[in-house]
N, C-alpha and C positions, 0 to 999 in steps of 0.2 A: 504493500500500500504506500502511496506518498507520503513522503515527511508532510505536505501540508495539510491534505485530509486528516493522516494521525493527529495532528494539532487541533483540525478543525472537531475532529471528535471527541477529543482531550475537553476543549471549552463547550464544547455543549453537555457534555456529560456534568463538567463543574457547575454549569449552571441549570441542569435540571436536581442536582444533587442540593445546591443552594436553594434551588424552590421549592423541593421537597424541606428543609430543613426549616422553614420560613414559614410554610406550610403546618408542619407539627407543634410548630413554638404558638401561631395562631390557636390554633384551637386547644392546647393546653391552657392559653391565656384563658381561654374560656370561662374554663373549669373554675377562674376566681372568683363567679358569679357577673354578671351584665353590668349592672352598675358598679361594680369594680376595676371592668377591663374598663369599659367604656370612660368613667371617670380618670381614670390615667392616661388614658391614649389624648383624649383633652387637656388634660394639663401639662402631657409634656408637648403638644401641640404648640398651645399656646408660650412654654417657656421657651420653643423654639423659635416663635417669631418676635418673642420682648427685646432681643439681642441687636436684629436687626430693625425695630421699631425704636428702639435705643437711639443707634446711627445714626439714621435720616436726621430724629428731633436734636440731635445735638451739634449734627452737620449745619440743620438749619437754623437753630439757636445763634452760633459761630457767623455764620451769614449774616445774621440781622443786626450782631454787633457793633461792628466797624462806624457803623454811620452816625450811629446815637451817640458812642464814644468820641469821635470827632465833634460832634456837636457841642458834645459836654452836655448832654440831656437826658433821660428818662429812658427808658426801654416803651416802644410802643406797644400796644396793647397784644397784638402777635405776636412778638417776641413773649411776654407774661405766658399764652399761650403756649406758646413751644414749651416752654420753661415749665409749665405745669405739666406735659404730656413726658417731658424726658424726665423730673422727676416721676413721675407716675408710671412711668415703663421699670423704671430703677427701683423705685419702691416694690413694685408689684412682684418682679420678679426676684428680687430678696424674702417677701412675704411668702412664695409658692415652692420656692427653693426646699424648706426641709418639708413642705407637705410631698414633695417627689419624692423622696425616700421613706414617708411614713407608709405611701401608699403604694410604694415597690415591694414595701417590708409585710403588707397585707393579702397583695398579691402571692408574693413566693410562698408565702405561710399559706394560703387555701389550695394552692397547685399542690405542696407539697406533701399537705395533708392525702387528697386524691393518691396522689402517685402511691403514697407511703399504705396504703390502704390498698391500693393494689398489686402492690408487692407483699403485703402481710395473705393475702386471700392467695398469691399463686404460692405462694413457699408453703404455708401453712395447711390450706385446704386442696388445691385444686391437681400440684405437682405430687406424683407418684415420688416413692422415695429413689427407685432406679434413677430417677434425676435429679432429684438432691444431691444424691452421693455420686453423682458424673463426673469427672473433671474438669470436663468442659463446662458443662451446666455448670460445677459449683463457682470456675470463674466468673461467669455473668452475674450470676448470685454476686459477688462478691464487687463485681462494676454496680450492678442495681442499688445497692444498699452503701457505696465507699459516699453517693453523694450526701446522705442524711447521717455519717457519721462525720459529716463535713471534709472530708478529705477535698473532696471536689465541689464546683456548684451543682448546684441544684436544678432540676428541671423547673422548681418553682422560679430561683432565679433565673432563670431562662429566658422562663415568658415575661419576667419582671422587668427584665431588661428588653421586651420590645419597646415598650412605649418609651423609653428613654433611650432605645435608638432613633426614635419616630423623632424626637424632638431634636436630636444632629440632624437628621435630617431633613426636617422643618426650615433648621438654622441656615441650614447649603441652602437649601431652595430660596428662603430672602435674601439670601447674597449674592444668588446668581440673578434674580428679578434686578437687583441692585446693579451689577453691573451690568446687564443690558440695559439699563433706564439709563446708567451714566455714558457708555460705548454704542455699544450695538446686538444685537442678536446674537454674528458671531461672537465676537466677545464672548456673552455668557456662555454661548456654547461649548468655548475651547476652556472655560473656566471649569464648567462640570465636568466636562469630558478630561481633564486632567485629573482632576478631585477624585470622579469616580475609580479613574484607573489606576490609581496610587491606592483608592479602598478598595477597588477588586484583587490586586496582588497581596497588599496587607492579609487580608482576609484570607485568601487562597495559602498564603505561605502560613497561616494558622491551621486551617484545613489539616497541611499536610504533616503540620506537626502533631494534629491530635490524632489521625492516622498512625503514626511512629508511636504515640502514649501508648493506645490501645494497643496492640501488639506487645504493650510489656505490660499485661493484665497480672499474668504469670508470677513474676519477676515483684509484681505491689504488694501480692499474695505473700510471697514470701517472705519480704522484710515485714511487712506488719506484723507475719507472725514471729518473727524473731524481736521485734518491735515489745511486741507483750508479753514475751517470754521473760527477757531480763527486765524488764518492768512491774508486773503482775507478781503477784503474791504466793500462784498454783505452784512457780516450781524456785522459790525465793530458800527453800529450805538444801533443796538440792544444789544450786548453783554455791550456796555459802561451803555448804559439808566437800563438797569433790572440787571445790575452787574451781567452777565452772565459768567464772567471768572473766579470764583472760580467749578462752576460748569463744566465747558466747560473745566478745567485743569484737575477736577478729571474723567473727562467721557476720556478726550485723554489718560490719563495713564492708566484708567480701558481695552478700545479698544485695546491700544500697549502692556499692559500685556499680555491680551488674545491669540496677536499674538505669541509674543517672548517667554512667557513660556513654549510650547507645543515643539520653536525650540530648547531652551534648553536644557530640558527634553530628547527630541528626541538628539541631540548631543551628551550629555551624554551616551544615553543607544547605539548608534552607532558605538561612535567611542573609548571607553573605552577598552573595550576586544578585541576587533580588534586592536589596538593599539598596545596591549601588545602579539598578536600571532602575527602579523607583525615585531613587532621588533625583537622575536625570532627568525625569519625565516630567516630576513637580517645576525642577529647574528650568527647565525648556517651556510649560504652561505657563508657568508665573510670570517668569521673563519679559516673553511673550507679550502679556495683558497689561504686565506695570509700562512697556516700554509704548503700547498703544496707547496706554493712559497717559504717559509723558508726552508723549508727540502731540495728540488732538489739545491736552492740555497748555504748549508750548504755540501752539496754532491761534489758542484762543476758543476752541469747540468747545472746552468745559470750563466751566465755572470754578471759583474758590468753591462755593457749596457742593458742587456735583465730582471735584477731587476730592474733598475731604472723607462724601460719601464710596466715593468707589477706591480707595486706599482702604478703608476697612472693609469694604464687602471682600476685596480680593484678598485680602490676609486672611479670612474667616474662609475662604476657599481652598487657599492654600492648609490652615490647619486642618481642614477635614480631613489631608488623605494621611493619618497617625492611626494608631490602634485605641479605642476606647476602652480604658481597662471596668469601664463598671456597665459595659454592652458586650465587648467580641470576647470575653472568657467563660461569663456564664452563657452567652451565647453560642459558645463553640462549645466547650464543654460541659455546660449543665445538662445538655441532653443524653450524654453520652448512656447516665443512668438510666435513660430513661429506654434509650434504645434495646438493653442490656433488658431490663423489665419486659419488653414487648418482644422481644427472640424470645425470652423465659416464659412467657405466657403462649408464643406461639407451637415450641416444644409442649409443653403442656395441655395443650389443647389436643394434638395427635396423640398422647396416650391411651392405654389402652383402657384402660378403666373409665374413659370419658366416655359414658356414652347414651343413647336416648334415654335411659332409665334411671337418669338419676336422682329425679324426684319421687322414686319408686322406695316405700317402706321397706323397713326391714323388718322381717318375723322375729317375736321370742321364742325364743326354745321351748317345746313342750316336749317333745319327747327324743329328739336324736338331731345330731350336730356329725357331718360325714364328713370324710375327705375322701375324694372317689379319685382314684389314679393321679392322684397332684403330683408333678413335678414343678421346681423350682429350680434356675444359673439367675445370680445375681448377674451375673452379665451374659450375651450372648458371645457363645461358643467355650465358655469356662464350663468345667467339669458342674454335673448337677447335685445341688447339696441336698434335696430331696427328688428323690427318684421310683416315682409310679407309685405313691405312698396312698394305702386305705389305712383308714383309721373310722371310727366312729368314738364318739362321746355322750354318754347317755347323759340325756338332759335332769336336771336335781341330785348329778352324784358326785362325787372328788372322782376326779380323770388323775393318775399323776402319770407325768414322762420320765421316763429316766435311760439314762445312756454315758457314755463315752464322750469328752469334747468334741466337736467338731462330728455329733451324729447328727444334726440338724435340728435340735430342741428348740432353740432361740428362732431359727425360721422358720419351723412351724409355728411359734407365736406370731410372729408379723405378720402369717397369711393370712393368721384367723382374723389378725385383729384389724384385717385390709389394709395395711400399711403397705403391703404389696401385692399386686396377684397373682397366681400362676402361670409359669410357664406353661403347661398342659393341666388336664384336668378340671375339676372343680370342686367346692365348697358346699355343701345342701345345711340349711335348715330347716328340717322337718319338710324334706324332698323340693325345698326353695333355693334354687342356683342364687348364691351372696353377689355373684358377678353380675345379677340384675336386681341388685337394688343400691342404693343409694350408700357408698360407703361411711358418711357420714350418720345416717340412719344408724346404720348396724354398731357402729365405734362407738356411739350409746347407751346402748345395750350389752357394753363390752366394759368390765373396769381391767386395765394391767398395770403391772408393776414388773418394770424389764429389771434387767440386770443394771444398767446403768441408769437409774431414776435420779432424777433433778431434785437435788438440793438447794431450795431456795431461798435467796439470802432476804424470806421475807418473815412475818412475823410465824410462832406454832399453828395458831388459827388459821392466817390462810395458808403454809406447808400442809395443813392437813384437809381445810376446806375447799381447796382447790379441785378435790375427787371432785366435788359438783359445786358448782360457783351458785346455784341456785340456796343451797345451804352454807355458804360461804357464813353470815350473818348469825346463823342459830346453833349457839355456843353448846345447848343442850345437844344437838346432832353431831356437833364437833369432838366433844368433851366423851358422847357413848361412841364413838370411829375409834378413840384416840382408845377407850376402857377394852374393847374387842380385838384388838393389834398388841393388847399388855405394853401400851403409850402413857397411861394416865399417870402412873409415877415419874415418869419423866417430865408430862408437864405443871404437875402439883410441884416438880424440885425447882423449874423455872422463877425470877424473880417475879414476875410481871404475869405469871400463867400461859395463858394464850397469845395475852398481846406482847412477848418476847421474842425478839428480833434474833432468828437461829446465823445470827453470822457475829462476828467480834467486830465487825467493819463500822457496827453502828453505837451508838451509847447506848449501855446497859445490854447489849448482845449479849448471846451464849452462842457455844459452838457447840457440838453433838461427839460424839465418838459414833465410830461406823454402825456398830448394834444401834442407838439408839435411833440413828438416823435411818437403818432399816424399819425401825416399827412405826417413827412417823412416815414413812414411805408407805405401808403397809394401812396407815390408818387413814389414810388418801384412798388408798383403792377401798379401803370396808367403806365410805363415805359415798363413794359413787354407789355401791350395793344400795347402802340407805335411799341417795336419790333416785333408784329406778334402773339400775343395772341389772341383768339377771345374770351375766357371766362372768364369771371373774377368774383371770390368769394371773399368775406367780412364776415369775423367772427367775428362779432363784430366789425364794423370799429369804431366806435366813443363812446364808453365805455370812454372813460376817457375825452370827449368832453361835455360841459357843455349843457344843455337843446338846447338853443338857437343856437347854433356853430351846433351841430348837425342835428337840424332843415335845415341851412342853407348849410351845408355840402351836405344832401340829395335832396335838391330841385338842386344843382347846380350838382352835380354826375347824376339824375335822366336825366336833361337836357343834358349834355354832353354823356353819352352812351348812350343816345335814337338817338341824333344826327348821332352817330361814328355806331349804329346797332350792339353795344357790347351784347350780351348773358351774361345776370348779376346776380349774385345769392347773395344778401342778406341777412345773419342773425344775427339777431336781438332778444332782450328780452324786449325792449321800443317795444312798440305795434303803440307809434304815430306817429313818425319817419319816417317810410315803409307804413303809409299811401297812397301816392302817386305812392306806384308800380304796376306794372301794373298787376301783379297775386300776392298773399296772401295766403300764405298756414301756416294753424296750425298744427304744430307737438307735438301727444302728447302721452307715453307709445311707442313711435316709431313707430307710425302711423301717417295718414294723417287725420285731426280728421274733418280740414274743409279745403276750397280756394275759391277764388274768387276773386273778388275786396274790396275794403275799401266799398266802399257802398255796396253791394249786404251782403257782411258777417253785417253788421249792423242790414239791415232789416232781415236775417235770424235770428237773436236776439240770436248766440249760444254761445260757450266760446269763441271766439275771441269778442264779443261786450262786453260778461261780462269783460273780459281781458280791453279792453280799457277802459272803463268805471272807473274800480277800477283804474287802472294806471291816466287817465287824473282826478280825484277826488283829488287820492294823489298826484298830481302835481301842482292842483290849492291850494290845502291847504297850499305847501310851498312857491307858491308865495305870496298866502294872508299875510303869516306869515313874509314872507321877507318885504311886506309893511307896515304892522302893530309896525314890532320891535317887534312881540311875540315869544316866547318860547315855543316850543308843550311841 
């Protein structure tokens, strides 16, 4: 293809890309509400033309002087005139000056609002967790949300900054009317046509730098999280004990070089020659115009009033073509977020779980909860971590899992609990495929407590009301979750009771030990039961509960949801524990390998008896040894 087609394609494409950008900033302006947008686009309107309403009344002020000062007389009554409009352009636009920022600052706050609400809706509800945990995905994630932890601007600053580009642009346009009033036509022509073309490279050589940013999404990721690493608290105890901050200083500097030298680099080779054909260009228009204005003015064509006028229109021309740092930043980059949010939502929208039925109820369990040939790869073409699995789970009984790491216990909770779907197979409630109803619906009717449940650095009351925000409020609900999880001595020990802040971060905080913070984990999920849960999973609930606690944990859980007819699913890797449940199933290569009862699997003598056997041997060895005072 020709070099100048290439070219000519290069620039339409720039400026179908600038329309479209222009395009999305409008209508998020939107979203600030009508009398919002509308209200700014008018007053940076109008602060655009006080500048150049300034000019004229002070040009012609200056004009009217001369004569009356020779006279030694009065100013005439036009002159007063003038003199009341230039202060009154001066005044006014001092007046509207901070209302442009109060009303930019209202603007980005109600965009921002929007966006931030549609990015909580795609992360939270709408995105499968296969794209959460993407890499690619999680980087967008990670652009979507860098602008609201302010790293970057904002899409709300975005649009905030149209109307305060409208009003530069307001300004150009009475200084080009200016100097065609004082020249000619051309004149103002070759004055925009300069201006413009010094802000279309400005701009474009921004463009290409935010081009260069995005491509080190990777790269921001990274130092941030080294960023909070030596910052943050999580691993403050680690870095002190193995003297990890020599290494942790030069790994932050290695990560932030990685990012920044590439911006550099990229800056340089950007905006170096550009720089210098831009400057020519402005030098060449301006030139140009002032030397037209000297001539006609040395001729006699213009007036003392109509020079004084067209010397500032053409300077207010000439500074247009600069970068406006409180328009082309959030304008070049506040959307970046935003774009990062609409590829997330448009991935999420082709999921598989999206589909016509998702305002479709979900059944409670009355009598049987299946898995009919489910397989499960967290990714496609990785080995499958559940493979052609039937299970069933009778509804009002303890189900417990038990197996080996890595048998697929933990992803069998996530299918149930729709957090993901299957790869093949499917799901029945009382013979109702889960995959046609509403996964929100169903996750209702679902309380869990994973292995890694959220420790909230909020008060006991909401750590444990949280099971259901609906009882958030009723202490009595809170206070019997916390008594049935064997919680209520730990928050009877709290200073404050409930309203004790589980983190040290705040005044008058507590912190937990890992047990206790299992049983308020544990009295979040009884709490959902209470509000209208009928199933309730445990992944692991008493991992960090000593031999005995757990023992006693599970004979009083077993008793209490046998009573209530809760549908209870159990997993576990203590094999002695889940003795008492009422069904027993081993999972193992992500199959069903055996089930039954605690006796029936004994007399079948197979790897569940082996499994216990080795477990309660090495359990008595550490009792004996705790008796003894020996040392294995």
């Amino acid at each position: 293809m020709p070099a100048s087609l290439t070219w000519s394609a290069d620039v339409v494409a720039a400026v179908r890309g600038r329309t479209g950008r222009w395009v999305e900033i409008t209508r998020l302006l939107h979203r600030a509400g009508t009398h919002a947008a509308v209200g700014s686009l008018l007053l940076n309107v109008v602060l655009g033309i006080l500048p150049g309403t300034f000019v004229v009344a002070t040009s012609v002020l200056l004009g009217e002087v001369p004569g009356p000062a020779e006279a030694r007389s009065g100013l005439p009554a036009k002159a007063f005139t003038t003199l009341f409009v230039v202060v009154g352009a001066f005044a006014l636009q001092h007046f509207l000056a901070p209302f442009q920022t109060v009303v930019a600052e209202a603007v980005a706050r109600r965009v921002d609002e929007h966006c931030i609400e549609r990015l909580f809706e795609v992360t939270l509800r709408r995105a499968p967790f296969q794209i959460l945990e993407n890499p690619f995905h999680i980087d967008l994630i990670a652009d979507a949300r860098a602008a609201f932890a302010r790293a970057m601007p904002t899409p709300g600053e975005a649009a905030a900054a149209l109307p305060l580009l409208l009003a530069r642009y307001s300004q150009l346009a009475t200084a080009v009317v200016l100097v065609g009033y004082v020249l000619s036509p051309l004149a103002a022509v070759v004055a925009a046509a300069t201006s413009l073309a010094i802000r279309f490279g400005v701009r474009g050589t921004l463009g290409r730098y935010a081009v260069l940013w995005e491509s080190l999404t990777r790269h921001r990721r990274r130092t941030s999280y080294m960023r909070e690493l030596a910052t943050g608290l999580q691993a403050a105890k680690e870095i002190r004990m193995l003297n990890l901050m020599p290494w942790l200083s030069a790994r932050f500097r290695k990560e932030t070089m990685a990012e920044l030298q590439p911006l550099w680099e990229g800056s340089r080779r950007l905006q170096f020659w550009p720089f210098i054909a831009l400057a020519a260009v402005g030098f060449l228009g301006g030139s140009t115009i002032l030397g037209l204005l000297a001539s006609q003015t040395s001729q006699g064509r213009v007036s003392l009033l109509e020079l004084g006028i067209g010397i500032q229109a053409v300077l207010i021309t000439m500074r247009f073509g600069v970068a406006f740092p409180e328009c082309d930043m959030p304008t070049q980059f506040g959307m970046n977020s935003f774009h990062a949010l609409k590829r997330l939502e448009k991935v999420s929208s082709r999921a598989a779980h999206q589909t016509s039925a998702l305002d479709a109820p979900a059944p409670a369990p009355q009598n049987l909860i299946a898995f009919e040939k489910v397989s499960f790869s967290y990714q496609q073409g990785a080995p499958a971590v559940l493979d052609g699995l039937d299970l069933e789970i009778p509804a009002g009984k303890c189900t417990a899992i038990v197996g080996l790491n890595g048998a697929g216990k933990t992803t069998l909770v996530k299918l149930l609990a729709r957090l993901y779907e299957p790869t093949q197979g499917r799901i029945l409630v009382d013979g109702v495929d889960l995959g046609d109803c509403a996964p929100g619906a169903w996750q209702r009717r679902i309380a869990v407590i994973f292995q890694d449940y959220l420790r909230y650095g909020l008060s006991a009351g909401e750590n444990i009301g949280l099971g259901n925000p609906n009882l958030l409020d009723d202490n009595a609900a809170v206070l019997a979750a916390a008594e049935s999880a064997g919680a209520s001595g730990i928050v009877r020990s709290l200073p404050e009771g409930l309203r004790t802040p589980l983190s040290r971060n705040y005044p008058g905080g507590r912190d937990l030990s890992g047990g206790q913070w299992q049983r308020i984990a544990l009295a979040r999920a009884l709490l959902a039961v209470r509000g209208g849960a009928t199933v309730l999973v445990l992944d692991e609930p008493t991992a960090q509960l000593d031999v005995r606690s757990e023992v006693q944990f599970f004979d009083e859980f077993l008793a209490t949801s046998g009573a209530q007819g809760i549908t209870s699913v159990i997993i576990s890797h203590r094999f002695s524990t889940v003795r008492h449940a009422d069904r027993i199933v081993v999972l193992e290569y992500g199959r069903v390998l055996e089930q039954g009862t605690h006796e029936s699997l004994m007399e079948a003598d197979g790897r569940y008896a082996e499994l216990f056997r080795l477990q309660a041997q090495r359990f008595h060895d550490e009792h004996e040894r705790e008796e003894t005072g020996a040392t294995p």
